[in-house]
C-alpha positions in Angstrom: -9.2 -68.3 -117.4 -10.0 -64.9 -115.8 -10.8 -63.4 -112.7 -14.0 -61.5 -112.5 -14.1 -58.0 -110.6 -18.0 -56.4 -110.8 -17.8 -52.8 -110.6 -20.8 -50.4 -111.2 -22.7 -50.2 -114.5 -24.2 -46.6 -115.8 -27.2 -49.0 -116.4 -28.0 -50.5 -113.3 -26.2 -53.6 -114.1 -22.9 -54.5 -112.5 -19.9 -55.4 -114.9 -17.8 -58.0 -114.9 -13.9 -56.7 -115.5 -12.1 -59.9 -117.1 -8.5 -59.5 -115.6 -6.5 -62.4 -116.7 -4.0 -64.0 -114.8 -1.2 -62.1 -117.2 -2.4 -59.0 -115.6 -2.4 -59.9 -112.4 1.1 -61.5 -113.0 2.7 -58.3 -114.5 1.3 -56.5 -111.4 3.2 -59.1 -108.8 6.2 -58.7 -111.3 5.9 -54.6 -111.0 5.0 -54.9 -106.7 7.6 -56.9 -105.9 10.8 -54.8 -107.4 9.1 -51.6 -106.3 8.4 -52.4 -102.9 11.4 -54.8 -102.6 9.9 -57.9 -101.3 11.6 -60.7 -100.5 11.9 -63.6 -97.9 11.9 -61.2 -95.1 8.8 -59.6 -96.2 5.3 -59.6 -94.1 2.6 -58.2 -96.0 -0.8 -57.7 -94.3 -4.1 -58.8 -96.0 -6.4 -56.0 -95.0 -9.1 -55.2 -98.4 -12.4 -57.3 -98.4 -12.1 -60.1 -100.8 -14.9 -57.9 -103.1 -12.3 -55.1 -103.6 -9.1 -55.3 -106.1 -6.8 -54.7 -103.2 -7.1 -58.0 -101.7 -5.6 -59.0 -104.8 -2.2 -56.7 -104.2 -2.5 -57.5 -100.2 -2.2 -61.5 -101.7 -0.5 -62.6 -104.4 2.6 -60.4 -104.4 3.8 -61.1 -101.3 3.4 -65.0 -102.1 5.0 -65.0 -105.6 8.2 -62.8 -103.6 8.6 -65.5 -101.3 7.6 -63.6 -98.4 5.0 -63.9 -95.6 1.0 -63.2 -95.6 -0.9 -61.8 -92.4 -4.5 -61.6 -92.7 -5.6 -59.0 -89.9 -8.4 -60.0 -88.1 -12.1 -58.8 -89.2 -12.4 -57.4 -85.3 -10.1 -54.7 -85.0 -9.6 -54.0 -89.0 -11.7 -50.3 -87.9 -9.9 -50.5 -84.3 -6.3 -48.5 -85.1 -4.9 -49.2 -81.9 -5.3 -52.9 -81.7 -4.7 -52.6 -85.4 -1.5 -51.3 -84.7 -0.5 -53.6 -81.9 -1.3 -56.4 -84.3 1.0 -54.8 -87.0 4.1 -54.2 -84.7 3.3 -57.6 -83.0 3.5 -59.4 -86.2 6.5 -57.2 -87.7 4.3 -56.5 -91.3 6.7 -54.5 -93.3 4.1 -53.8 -96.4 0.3 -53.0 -95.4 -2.7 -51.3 -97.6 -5.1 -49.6 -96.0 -8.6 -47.7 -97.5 -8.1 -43.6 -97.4 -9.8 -42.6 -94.6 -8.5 -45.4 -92.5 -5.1 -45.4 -93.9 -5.2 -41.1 -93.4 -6.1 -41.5 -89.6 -3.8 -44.0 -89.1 -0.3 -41.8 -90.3 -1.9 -39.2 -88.1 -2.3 -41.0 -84.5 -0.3 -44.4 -84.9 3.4 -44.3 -84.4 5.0 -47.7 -86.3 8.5 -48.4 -86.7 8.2 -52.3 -88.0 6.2 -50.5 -91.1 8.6 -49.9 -94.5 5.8 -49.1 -96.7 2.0 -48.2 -95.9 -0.2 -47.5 -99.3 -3.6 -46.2 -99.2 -6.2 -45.8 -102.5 -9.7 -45.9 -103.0 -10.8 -42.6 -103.0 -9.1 -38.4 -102.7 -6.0 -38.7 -100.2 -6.9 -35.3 -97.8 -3.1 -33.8 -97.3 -1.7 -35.5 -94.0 1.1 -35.6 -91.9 3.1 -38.7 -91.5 4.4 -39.2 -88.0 6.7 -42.6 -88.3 9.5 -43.1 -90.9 7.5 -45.5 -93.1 6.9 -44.3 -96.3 3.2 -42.9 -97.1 2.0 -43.6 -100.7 -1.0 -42.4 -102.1 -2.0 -45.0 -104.8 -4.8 -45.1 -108.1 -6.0 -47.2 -110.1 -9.0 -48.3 -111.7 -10.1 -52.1 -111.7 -9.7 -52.4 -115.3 -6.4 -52.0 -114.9 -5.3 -54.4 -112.4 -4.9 -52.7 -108.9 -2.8 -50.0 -109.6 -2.2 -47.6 -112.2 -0.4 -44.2 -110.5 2.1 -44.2 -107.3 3.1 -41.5 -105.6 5.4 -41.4 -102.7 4.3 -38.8 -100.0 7.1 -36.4 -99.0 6.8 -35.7 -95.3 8.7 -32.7 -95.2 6.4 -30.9 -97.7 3.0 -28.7 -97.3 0.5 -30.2 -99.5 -2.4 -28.0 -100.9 -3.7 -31.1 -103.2 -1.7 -34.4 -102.8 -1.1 -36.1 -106.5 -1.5 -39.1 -107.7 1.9 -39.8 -109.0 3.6 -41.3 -111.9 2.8 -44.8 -113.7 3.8 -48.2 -112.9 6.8 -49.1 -115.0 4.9 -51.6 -116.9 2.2 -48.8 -118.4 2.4 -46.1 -120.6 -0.2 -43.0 -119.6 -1.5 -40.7 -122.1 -3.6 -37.3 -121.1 -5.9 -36.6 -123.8 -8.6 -34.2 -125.2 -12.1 -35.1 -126.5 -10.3 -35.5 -130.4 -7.4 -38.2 -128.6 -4.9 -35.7 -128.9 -2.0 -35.4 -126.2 -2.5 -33.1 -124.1 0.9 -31.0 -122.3 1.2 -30.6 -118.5 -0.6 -28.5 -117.0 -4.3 -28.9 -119.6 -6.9 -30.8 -118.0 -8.1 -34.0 -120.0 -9.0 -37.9 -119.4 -6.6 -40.4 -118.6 -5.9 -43.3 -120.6 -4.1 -46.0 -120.0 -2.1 -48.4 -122.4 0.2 -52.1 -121.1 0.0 -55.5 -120.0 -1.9 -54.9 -116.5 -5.0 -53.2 -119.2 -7.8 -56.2 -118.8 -9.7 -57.5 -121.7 -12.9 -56.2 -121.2 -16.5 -56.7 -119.5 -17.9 -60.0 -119.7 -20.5 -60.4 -122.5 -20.5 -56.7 -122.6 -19.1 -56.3 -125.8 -21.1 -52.5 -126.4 -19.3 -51.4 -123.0 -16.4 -52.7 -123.6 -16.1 -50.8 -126.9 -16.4 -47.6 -125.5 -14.1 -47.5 -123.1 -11.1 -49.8 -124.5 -9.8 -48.5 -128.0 -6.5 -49.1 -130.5 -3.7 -47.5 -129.1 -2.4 -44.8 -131.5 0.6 -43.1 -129.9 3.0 -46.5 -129.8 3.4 -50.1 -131.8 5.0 -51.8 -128.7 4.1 -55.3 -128.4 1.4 -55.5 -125.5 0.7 -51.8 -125.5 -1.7 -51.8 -128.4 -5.0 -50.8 -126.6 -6.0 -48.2 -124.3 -8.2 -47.9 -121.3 -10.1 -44.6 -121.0 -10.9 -44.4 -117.0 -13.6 -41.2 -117.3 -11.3 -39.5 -115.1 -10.1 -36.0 -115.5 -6.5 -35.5 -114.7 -3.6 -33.7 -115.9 0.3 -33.6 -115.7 2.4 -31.6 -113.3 5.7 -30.0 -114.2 7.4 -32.5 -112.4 6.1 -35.2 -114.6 3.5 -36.3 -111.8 0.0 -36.6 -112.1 -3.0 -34.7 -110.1 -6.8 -35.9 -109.9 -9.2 -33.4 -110.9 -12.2 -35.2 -110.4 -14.5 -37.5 -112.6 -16.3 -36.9 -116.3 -19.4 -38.5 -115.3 -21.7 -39.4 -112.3 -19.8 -41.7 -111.0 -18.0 -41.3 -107.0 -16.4 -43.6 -105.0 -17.8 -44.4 -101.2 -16.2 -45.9 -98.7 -13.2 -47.1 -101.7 -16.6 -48.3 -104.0 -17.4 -47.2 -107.2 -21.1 -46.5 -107.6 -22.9 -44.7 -110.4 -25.3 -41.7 -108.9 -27.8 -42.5 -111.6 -28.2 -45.9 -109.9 -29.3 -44.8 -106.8 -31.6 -42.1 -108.8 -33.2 -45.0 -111.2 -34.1 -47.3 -107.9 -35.5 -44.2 -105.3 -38.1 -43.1 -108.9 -39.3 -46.4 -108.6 -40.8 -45.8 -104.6 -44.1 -45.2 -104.8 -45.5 -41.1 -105.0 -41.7 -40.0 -106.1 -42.0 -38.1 -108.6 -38.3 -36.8 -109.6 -34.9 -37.7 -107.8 -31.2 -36.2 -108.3 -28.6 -37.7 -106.4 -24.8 -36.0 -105.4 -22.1 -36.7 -103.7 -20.5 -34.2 -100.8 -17.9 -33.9 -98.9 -18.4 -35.9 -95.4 -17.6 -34.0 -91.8 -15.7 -37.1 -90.7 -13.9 -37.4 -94.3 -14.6 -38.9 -97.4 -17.4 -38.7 -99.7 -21.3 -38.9 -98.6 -24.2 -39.1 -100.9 -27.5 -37.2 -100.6 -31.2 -37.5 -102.5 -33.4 -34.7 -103.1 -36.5 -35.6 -103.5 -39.8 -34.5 -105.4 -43.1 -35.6 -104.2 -46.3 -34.6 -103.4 -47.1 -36.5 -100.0 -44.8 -37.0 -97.1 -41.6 -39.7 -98.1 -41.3 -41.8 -94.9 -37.7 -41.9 -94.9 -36.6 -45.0 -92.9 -39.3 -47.0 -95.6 -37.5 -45.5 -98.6 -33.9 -46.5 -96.6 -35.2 -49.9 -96.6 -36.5 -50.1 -100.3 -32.8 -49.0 -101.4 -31.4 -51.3 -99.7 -33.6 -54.3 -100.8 -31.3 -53.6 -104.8 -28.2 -52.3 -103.5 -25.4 -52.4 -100.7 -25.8 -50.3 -97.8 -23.0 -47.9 -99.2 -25.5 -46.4 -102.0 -28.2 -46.0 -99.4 -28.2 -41.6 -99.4 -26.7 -40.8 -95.7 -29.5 -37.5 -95.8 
């Protein structure tokens, strides 16, 4: 039996990431000695149910023996209520998106909180104002949840936060185009190898080939493939790890992973368009924004286009400009 995750497809197509309740199982195994959960425990549920999160908001906290909180879909954008709610409740573990969990270290004082992670997309460098501890978390679906943790020291001046080190259940490799290790400080893709790496796409057996390959750096048991996430990265003296962005057109809005060529392939279809790119760019408010540049020989009314976007995909990979 698996659980099915869609994320984007470089076709148009969503795919279906098989994650298997082994996966999900060594993730609860990994959450709960990490973030020490136990009886006393209050976890809040804050990720949609569409997003991998909800997974770590749920099931560690139950399999620790600890208690669930869902928040409330009224005041999950509200911080202050949000807040209230949290100190009300005494949650000691709580996830938040980026850009909500970055505003919140930065105007919220919490002293019930022990540990508040955020993921999803770039963490901005913040300043934490109460004595939880901040962690800035990755991870791609594929590989249950979370792959990279890193603690964020409040005492320290960030120029680019990273991303941290692996779970202690995974083994990461940084590697060239050739699969060769790569030492710190060279820039290459990130792969992924243990028993949180999924089996594949659903009935996506060309996909799933390209992406998930024999592992040829160890012969433990349950570390013989590897995930290639597309991301590049590379390894900081200290043995931590730092983002350096993506190897294809893919971005993440709003904690979603979308593929720019989507967007591209449904605006060509409008009628009088006669080319399209589509790019991502860094949003006033934070985050990442997309925008379409257009070709066409008449007038594009806008607000019409909006609407034919939006009648394939979510409002998230309608182009803000």
């Amino acid at each position: 039996t698996y659980i099915l995750l869609y994320t984007s497809g470089t076709t148009g197509t969503p795919k279906g990431c098989m994650l298997s309740h082994g996966n999900l199982a060594a993730f609860c195994s990994w959450y709960c000695r990490y973030y020490q959960v136990d009886a006393g425990s209050v976890v809040s549920a804050y990720a949609s149910y569409g997003f991998d999160a909800n997974m770590m908001d749920t099931y560690p906290v139950l399999t620790g023996g600890g208690t669930l909180c869902i928040i409330p879909e009224e005041m999950r954008l509200e911080l202050q209520k949000l807040n209230e709610y949290l100190i009300q409740e005494k949650v000691t573990h709580a996830f938040m998106t980026t850009q909500v969990g970055r505003q919140f270290v930065q105007e919220m004082e919490n002293h019930c909180l022990k540990h508040l992670l955020t993921g999803g997309e770039t963490l901005v460098p913040v300043r934490v104002k109460s004595d939880f501890q901040f962690y800035n978390c990755y991870g791609p679906t594929e590989c249950t949840i979370l792959t990279t943790v890193y603690p964020v020291d409040k005492a320290r001046e960030y120029e680019n936060i990273p991303i941290g080190r692996p779970l202690d259940n995974l083994e990461v490799y940084v590697v060239d185009k050739q699969m060769r290790r790569l030492p710190a400080g060279a820039v290459g893709e990130l792969c992924v190898a243990g028993p949180q790496v999924s089996k594949g796409y659903l009935n996506r057996p060309e996909q799933t080939a390209k992406v998930y390959t024999p592992n040829r750096f160890t012969d433990r048991e349950g570390y013989g493939r590897v995930y290639h996430t597309g991301d590049d990265v590379r390894f900081l003296p200290d043995g931590n790890i730092q983002f350096m962005g993506r190897r294809d057109g893919q971005v993440k809005i709003r904690g979603f992973r979308i593929e720019l060529s989507e967007v591209e392939g449904v605006i060509r279809k409008f009628p009088g368009i006669q080319d399209v790119t589509v790019t991502a760019y860094e949003a006033a408010a934070g985050g990442k924004a997309i925008a379409a540049y257009l070709v066409s020989e008449t007038p594009v009314d806008i607000p019409e286009l909006r609407s034919f976007i939006m009648d394939e995909k979510p409002p998230y990979m309608v182009p803000s400009a």
